[in-house]
Jmol script that loads the backbone (N, CA, C; Angstrom):
load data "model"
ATOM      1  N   UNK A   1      14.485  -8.136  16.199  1.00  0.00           N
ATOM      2  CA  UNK A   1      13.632  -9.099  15.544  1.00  0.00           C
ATOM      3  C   UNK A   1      14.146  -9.374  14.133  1.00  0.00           C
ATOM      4  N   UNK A   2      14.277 -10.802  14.147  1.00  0.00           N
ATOM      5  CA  UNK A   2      14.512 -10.930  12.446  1.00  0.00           C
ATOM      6  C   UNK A   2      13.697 -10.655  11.502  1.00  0.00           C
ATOM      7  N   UNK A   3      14.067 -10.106  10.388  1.00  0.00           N
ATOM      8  CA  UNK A   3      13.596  -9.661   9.491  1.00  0.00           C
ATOM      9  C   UNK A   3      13.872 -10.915   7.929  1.00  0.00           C
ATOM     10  N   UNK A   4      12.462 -10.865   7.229  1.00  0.00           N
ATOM     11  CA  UNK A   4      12.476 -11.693   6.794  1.00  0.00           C
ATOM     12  C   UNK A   4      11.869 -11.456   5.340  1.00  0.00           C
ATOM     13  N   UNK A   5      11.973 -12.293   4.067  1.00  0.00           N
ATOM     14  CA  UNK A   5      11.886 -12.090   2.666  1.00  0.00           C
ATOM     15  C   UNK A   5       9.715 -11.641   2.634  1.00  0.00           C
ATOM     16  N   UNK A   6       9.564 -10.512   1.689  1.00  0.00           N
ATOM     17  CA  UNK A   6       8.132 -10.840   1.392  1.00  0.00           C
ATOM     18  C   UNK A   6       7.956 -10.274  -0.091  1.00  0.00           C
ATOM     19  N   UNK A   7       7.048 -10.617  -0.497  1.00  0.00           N
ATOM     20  CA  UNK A   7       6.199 -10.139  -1.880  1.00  0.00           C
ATOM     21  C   UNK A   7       5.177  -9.457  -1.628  1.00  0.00           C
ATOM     22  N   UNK A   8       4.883  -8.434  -1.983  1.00  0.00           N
ATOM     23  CA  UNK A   8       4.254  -8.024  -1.970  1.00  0.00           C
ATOM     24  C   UNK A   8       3.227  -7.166  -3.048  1.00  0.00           C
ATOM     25  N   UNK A   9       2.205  -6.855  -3.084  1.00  0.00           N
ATOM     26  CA  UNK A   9       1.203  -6.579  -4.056  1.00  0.00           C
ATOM     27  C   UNK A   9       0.100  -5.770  -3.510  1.00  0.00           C
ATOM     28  N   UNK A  10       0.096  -4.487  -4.066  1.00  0.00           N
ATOM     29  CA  UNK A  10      -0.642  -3.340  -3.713  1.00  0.00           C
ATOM     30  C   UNK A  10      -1.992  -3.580  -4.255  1.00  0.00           C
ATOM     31  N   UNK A  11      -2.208  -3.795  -5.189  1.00  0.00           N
ATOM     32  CA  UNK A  11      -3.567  -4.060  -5.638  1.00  0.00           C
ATOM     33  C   UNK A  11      -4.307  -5.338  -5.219  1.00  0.00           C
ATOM     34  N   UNK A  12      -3.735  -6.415  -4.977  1.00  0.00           N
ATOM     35  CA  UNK A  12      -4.389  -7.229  -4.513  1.00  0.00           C
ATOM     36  C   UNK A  12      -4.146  -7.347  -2.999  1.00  0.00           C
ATOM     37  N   UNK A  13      -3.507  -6.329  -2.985  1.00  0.00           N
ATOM     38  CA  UNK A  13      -2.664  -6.604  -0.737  1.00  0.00           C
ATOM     39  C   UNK A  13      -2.554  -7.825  -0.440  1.00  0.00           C
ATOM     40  N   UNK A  14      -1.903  -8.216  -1.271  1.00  0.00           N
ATOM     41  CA  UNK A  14      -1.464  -9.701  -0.607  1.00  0.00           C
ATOM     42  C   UNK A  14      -0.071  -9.235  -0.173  1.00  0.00           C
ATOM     43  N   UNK A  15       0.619  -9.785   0.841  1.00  0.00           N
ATOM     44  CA  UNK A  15       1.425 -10.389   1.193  1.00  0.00           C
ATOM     45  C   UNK A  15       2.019 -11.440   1.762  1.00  0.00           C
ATOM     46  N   UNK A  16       3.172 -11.820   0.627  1.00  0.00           N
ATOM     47  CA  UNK A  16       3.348 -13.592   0.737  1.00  0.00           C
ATOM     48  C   UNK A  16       5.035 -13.731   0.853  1.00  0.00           C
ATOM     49  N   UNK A  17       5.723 -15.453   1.771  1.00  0.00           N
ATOM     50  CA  UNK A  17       6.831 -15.677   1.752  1.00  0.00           C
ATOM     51  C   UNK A  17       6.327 -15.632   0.105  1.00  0.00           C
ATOM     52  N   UNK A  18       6.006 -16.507  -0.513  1.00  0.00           N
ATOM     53  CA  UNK A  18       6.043 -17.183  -1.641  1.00  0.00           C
ATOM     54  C   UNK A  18       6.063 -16.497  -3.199  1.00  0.00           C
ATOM     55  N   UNK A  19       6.588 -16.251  -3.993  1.00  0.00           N
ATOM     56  CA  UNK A  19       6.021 -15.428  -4.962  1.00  0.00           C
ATOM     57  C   UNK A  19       5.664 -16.265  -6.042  1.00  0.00           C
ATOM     58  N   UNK A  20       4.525 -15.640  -6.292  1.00  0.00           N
ATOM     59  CA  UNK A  20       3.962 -16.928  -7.170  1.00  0.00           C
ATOM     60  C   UNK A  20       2.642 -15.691  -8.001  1.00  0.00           C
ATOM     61  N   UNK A  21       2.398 -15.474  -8.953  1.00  0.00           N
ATOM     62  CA  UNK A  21       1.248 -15.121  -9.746  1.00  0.00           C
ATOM     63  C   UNK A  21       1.937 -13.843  -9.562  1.00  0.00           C
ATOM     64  N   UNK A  22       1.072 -12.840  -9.436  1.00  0.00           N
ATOM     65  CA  UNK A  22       1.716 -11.415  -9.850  1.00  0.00           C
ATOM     66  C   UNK A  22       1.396 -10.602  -8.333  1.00  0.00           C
ATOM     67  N   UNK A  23       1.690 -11.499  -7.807  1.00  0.00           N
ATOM     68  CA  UNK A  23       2.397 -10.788  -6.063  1.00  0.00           C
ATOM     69  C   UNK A  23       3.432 -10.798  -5.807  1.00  0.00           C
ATOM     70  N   UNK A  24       4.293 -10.412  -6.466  1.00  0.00           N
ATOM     71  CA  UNK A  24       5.913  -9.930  -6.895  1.00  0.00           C
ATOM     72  C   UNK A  24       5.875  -8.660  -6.620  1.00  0.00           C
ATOM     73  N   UNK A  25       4.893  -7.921  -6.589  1.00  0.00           N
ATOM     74  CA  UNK A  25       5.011  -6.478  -7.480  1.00  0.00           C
ATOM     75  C   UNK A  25       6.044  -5.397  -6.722  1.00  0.00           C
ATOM     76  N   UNK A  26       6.580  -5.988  -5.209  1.00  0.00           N
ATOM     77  CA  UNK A  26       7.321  -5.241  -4.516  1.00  0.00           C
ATOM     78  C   UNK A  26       7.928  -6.154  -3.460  1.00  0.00           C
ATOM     79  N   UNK A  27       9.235  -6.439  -3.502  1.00  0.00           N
ATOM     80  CA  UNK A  27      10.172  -7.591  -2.685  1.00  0.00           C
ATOM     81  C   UNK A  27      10.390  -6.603  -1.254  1.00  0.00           C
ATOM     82  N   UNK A  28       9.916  -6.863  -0.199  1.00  0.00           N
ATOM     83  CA  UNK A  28      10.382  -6.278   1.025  1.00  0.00           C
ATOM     84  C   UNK A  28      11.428  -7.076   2.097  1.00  0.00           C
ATOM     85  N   UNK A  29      12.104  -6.680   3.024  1.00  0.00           N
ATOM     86  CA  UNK A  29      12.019  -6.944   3.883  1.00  0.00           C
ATOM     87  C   UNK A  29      11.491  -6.825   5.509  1.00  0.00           C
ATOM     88  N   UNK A  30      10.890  -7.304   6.178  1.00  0.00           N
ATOM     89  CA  UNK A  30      10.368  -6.836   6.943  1.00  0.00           C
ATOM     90  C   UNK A  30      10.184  -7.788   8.410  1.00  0.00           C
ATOM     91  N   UNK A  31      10.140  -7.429   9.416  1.00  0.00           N
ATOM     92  CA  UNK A  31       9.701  -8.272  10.676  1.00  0.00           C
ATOM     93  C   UNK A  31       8.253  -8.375  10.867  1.00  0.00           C
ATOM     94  N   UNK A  32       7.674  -9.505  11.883  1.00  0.00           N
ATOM     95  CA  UNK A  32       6.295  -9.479  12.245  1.00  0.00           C
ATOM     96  C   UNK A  32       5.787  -8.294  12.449  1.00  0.00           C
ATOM     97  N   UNK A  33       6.414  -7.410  13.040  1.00  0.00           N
ATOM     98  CA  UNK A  33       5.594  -6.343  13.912  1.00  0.00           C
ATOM     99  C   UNK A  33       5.340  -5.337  12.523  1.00  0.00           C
ATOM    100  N   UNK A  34       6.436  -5.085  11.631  1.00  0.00           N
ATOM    101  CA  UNK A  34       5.912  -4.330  10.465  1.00  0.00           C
ATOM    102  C   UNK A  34       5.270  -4.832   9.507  1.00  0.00           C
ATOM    103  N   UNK A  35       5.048  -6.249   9.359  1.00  0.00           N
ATOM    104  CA  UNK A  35       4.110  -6.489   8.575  1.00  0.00           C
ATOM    105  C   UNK A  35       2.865  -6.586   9.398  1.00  0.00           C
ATOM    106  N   UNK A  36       2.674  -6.637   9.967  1.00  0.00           N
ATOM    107  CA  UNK A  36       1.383  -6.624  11.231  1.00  0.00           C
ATOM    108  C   UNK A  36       1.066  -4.902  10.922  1.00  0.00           C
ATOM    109  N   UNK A  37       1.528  -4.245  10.778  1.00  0.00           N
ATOM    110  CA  UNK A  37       1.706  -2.700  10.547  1.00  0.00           C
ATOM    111  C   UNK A  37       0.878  -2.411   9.076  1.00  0.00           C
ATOM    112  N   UNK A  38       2.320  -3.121   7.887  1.00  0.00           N
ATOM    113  CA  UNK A  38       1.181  -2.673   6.713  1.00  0.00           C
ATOM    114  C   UNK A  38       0.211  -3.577   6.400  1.00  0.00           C
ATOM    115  N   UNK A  39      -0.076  -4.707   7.127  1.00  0.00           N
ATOM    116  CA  UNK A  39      -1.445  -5.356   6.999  1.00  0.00           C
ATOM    117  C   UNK A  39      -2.628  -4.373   7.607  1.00  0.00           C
ATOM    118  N   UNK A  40      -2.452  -3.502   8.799  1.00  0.00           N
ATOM    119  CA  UNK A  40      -3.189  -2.775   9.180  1.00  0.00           C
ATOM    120  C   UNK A  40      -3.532  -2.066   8.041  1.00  0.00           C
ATOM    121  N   UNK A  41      -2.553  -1.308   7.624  1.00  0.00           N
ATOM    122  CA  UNK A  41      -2.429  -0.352   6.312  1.00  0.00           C
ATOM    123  C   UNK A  41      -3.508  -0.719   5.491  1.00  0.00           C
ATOM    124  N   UNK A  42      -3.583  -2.086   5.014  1.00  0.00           N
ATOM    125  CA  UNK A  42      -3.980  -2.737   3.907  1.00  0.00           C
ATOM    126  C   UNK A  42      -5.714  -2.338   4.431  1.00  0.00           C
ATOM    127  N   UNK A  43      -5.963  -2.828   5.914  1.00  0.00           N
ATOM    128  CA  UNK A  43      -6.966  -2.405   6.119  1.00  0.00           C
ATOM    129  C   UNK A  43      -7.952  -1.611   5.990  1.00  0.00           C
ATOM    130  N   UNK A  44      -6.758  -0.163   6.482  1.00  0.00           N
ATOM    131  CA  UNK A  44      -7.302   1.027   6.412  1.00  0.00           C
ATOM    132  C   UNK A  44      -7.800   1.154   5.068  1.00  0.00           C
ATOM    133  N   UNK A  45      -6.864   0.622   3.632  1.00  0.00           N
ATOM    134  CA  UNK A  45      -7.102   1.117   2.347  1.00  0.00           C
ATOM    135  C   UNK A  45      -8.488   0.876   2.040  1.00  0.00           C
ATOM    136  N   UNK A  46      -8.836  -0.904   2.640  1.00  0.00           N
ATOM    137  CA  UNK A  46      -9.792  -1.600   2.157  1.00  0.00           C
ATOM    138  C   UNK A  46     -11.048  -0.838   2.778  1.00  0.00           C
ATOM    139  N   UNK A  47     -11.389  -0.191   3.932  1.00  0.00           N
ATOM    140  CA  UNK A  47     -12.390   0.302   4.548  1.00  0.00           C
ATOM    141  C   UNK A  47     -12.368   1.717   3.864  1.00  0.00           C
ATOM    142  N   UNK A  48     -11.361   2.352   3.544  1.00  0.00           N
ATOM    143  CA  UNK A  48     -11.775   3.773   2.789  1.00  0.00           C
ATOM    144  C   UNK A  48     -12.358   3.267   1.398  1.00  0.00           C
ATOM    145  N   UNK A  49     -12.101   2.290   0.980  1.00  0.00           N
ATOM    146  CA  UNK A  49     -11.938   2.154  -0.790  1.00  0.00           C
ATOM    147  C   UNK A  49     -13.979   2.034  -0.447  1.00  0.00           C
ATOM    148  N   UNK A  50     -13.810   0.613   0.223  1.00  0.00           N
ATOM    149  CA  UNK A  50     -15.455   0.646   0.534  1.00  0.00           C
ATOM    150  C   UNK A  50     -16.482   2.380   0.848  1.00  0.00           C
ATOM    151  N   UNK A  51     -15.864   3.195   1.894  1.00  0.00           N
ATOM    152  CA  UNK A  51     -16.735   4.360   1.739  1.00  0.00           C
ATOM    153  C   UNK A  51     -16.596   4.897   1.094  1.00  0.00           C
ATOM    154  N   UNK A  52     -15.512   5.066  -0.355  1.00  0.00           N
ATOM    155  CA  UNK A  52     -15.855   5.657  -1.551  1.00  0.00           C
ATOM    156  C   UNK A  52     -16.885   5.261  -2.274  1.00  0.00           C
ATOM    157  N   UNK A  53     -16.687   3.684  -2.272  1.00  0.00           N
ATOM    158  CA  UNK A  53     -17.942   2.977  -2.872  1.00  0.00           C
ATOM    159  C   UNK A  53     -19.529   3.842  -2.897  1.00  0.00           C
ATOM    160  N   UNK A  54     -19.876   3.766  -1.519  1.00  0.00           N
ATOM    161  CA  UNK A  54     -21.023   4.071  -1.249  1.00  0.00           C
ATOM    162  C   UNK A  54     -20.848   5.396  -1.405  1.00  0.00           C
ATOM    163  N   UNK A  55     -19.812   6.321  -1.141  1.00  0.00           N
ATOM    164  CA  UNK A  55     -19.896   8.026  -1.844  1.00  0.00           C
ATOM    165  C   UNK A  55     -20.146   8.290  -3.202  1.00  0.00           C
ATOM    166  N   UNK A  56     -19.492   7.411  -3.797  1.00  0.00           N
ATOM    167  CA  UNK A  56     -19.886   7.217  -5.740  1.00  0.00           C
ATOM    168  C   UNK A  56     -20.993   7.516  -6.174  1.00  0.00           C
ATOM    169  N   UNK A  57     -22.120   6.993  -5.376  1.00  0.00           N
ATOM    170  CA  UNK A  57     -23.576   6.708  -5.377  1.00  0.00           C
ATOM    171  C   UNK A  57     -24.638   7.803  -4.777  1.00  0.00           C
ATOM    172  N   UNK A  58     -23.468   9.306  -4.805  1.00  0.00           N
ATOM    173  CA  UNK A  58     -24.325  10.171  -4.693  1.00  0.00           C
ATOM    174  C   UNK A  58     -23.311  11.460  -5.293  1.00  0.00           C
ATOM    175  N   UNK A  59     -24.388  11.451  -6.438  1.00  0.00           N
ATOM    176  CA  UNK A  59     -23.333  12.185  -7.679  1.00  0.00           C
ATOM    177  C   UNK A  59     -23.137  13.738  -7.387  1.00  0.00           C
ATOM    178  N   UNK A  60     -23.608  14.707  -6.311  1.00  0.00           N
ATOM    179  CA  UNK A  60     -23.636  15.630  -6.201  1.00  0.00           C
ATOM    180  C   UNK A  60     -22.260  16.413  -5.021  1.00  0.00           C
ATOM    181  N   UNK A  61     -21.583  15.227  -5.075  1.00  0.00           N
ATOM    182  CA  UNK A  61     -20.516  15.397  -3.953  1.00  0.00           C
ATOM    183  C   UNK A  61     -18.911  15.369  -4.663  1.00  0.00           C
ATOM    184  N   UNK A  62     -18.381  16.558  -5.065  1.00  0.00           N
ATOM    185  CA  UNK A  62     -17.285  16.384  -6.384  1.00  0.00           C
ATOM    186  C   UNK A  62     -16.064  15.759  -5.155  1.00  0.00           C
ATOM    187  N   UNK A  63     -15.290  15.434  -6.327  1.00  0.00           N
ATOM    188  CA  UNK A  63     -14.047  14.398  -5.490  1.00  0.00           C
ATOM    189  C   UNK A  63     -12.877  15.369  -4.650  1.00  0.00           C
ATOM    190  N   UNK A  64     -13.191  16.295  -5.256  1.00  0.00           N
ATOM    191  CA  UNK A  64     -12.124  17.211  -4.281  1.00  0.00           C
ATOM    192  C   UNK A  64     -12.420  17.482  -3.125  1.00  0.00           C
ATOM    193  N   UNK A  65     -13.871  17.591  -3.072  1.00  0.00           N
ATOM    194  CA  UNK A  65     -14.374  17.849  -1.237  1.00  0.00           C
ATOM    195  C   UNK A  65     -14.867  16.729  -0.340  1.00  0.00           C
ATOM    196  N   UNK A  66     -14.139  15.766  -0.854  1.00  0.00           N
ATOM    197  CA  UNK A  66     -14.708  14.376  -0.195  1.00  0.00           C
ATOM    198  C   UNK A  66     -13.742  13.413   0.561  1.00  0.00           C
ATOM    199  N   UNK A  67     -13.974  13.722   1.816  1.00  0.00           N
ATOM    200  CA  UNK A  67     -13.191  12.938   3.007  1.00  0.00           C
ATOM    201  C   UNK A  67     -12.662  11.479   2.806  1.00  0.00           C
ATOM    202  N   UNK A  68     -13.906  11.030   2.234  1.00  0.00           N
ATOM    203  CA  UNK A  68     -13.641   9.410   1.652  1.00  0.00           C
ATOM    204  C   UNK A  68     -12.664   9.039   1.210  1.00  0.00           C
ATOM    205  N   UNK A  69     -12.752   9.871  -0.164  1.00  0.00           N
ATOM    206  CA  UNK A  69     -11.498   9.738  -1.146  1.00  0.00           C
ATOM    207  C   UNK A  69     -10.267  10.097  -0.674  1.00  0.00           C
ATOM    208  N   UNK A  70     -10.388  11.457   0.365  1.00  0.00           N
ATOM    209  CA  UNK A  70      -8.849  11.956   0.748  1.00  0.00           C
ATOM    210  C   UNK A  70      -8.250  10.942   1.682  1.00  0.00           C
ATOM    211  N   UNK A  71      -9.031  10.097   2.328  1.00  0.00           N
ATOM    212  CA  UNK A  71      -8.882   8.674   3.570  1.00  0.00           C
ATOM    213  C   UNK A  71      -7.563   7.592   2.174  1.00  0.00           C
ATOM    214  N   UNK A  72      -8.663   7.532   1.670  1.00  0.00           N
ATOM    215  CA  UNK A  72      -8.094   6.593   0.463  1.00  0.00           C
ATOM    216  C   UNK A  72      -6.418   6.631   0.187  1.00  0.00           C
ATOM    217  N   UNK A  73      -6.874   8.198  -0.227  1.00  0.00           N
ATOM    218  CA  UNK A  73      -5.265   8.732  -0.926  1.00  0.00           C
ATOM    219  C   UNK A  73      -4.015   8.199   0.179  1.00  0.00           C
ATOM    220  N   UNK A  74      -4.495   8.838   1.312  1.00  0.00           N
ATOM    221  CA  UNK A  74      -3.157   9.018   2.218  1.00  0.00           C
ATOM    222  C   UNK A  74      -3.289   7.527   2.759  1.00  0.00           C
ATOM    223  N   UNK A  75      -4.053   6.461   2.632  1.00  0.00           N
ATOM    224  CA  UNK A  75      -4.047   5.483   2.866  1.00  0.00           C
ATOM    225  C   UNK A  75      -2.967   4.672   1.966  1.00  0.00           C
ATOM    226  N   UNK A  76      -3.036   4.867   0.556  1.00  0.00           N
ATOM    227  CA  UNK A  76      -2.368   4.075  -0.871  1.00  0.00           C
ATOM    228  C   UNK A  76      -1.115   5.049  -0.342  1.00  0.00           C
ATOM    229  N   UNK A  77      -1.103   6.452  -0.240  1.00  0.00           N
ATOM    230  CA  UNK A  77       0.722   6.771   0.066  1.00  0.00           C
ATOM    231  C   UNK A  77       1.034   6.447   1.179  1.00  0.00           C
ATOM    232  N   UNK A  78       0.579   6.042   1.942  1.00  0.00           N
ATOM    233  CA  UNK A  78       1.603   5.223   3.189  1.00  0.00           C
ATOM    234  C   UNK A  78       1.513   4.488   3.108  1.00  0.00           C
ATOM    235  N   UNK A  79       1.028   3.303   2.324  1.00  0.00           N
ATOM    236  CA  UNK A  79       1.602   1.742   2.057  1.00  0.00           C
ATOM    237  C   UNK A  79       2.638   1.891   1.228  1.00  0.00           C
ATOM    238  N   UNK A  80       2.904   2.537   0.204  1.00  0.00           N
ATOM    239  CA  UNK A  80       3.641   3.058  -0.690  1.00  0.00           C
ATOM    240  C   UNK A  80       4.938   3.511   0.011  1.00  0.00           C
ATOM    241  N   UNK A  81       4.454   4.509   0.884  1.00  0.00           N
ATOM    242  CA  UNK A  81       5.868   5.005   1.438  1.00  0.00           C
ATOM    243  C   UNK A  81       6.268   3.988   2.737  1.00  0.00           C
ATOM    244  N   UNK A  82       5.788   2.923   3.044  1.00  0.00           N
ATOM    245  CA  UNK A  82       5.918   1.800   4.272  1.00  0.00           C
ATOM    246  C   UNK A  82       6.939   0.967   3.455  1.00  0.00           C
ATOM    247  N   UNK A  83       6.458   0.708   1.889  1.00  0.00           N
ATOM    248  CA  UNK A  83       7.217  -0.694   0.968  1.00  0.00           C
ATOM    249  C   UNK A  83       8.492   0.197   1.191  1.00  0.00           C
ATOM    250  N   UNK A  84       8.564   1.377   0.291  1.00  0.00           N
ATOM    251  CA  UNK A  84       9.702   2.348   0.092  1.00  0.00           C
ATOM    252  C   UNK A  84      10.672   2.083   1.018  1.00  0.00           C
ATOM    253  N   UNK A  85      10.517   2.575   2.478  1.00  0.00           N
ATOM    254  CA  UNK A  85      11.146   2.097   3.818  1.00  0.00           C
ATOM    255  C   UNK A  85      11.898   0.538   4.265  1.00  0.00           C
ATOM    256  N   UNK A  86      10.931  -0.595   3.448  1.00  0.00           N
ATOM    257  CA  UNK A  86      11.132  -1.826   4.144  1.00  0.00           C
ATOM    258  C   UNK A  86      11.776  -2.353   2.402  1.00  0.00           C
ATOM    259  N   UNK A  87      11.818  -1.843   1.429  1.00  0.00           N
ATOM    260  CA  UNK A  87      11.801  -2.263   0.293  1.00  0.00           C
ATOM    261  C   UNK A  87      13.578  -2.376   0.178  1.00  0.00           C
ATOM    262  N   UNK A  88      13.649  -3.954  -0.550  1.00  0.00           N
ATOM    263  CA  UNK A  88      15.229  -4.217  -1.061  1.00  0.00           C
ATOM    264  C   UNK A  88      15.835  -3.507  -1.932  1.00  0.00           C
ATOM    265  N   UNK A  89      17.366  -3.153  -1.951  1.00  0.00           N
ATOM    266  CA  UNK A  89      17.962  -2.597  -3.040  1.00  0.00           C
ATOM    267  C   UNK A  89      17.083  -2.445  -4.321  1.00  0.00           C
ATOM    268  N   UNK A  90      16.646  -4.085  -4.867  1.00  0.00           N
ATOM    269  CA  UNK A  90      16.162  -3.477  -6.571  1.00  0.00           C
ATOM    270  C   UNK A  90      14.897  -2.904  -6.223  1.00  0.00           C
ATOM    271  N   UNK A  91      14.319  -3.411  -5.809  1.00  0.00           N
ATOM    272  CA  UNK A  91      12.910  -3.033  -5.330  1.00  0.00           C
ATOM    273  C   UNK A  91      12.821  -1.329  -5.076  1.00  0.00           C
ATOM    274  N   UNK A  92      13.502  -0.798  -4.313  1.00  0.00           N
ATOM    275  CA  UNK A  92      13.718   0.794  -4.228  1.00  0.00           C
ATOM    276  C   UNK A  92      14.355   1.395  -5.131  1.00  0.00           C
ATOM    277  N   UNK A  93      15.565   1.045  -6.053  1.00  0.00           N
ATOM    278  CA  UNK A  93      15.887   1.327  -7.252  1.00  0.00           C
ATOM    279  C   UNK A  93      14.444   1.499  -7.998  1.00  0.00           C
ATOM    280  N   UNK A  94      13.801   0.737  -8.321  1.00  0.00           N
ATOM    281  CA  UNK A  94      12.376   0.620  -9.203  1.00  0.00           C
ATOM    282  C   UNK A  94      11.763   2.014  -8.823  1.00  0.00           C
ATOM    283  N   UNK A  95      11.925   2.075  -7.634  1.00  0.00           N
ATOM    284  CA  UNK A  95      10.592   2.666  -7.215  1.00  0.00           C
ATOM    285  C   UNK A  95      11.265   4.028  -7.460  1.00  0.00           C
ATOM    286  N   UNK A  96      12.755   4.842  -6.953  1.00  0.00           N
ATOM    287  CA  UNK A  96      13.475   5.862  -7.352  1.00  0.00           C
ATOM    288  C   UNK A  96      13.169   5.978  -8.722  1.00  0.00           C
ATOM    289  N   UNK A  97      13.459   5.270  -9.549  1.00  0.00           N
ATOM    290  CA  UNK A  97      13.285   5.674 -10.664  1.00  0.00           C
ATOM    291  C   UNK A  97      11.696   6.272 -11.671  1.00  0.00           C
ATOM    292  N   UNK A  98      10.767   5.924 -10.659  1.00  0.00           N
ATOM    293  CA  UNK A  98       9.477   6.642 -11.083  1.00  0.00           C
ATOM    294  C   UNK A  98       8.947   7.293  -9.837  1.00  0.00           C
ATOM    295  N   UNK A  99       9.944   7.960  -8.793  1.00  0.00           N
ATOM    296  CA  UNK A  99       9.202   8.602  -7.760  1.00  0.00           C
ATOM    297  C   UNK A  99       8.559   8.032  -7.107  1.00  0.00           C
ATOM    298  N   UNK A 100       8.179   7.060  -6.451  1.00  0.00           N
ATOM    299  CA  UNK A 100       6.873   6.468  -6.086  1.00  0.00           C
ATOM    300  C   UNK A 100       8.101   6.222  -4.379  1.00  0.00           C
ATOM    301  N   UNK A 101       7.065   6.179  -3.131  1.00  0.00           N
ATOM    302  CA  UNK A 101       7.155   6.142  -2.136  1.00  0.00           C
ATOM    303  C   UNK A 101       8.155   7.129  -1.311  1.00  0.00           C
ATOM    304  N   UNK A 102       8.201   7.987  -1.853  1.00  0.00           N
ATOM    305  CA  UNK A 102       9.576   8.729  -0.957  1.00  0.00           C
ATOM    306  C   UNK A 102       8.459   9.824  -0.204  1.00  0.00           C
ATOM    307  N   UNK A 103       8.731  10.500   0.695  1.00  0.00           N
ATOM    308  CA  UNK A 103       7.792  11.299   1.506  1.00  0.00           C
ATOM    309  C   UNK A 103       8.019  12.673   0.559  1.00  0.00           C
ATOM    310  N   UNK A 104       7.177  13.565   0.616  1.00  0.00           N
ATOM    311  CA  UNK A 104       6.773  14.926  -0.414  1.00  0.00           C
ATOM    312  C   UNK A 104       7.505  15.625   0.691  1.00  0.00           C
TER     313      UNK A 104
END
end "model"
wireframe off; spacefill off
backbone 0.3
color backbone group
């Protein structure tokens, strides 16, 4: 499958041919089936981020023992480590140089 140019942006999970506003933040390459993949990803983030939401709202539950949040985490490092994988020369240069996406 051909693989093809994207932009991409962790905080806003966009991914676009187009780069335009500050969905630059990570140049991939990638085919349908893996972006179909970290769009899932994007999913997962967006449905944990929401049950943190509603965990927030009960102050007696500290963040270290809370499923929610740990959903979250390993949600943001495997989009992270997905770009890492599909990510262009500069784009992974960037990211080598502050650690970010390589597996622990």
């Amino acid at each position: 499958m051909e693989k093809k140019k994207y932009y991409v942006n962790i905080g806003t999970q966009e991914i676009s041919h187009i780069p335009y506003g500050g969905n630059a933040e990570f140049v991939i390459q990638a085919n349908d089936e893996e972006i179909t993949l970290l769009r899932l990803k994007f999913d997962e983030i967006h449905d944990a981020d929401l049950s943190t939401y509603v965990r927030a709202h009960i102050p007696f539950t500290p963040y270290h023992n809370d499923p929610q949040n740990d959903a979250y985490d390993e949600g943001i490092k495997g989009v992270y480590q997905m770009i890492y994988e599909l990510a262009d020369e500069e784009t992974k240069a960037a990211m080598d140089k502050y650690n970010i996406g390589k597996e622990n």
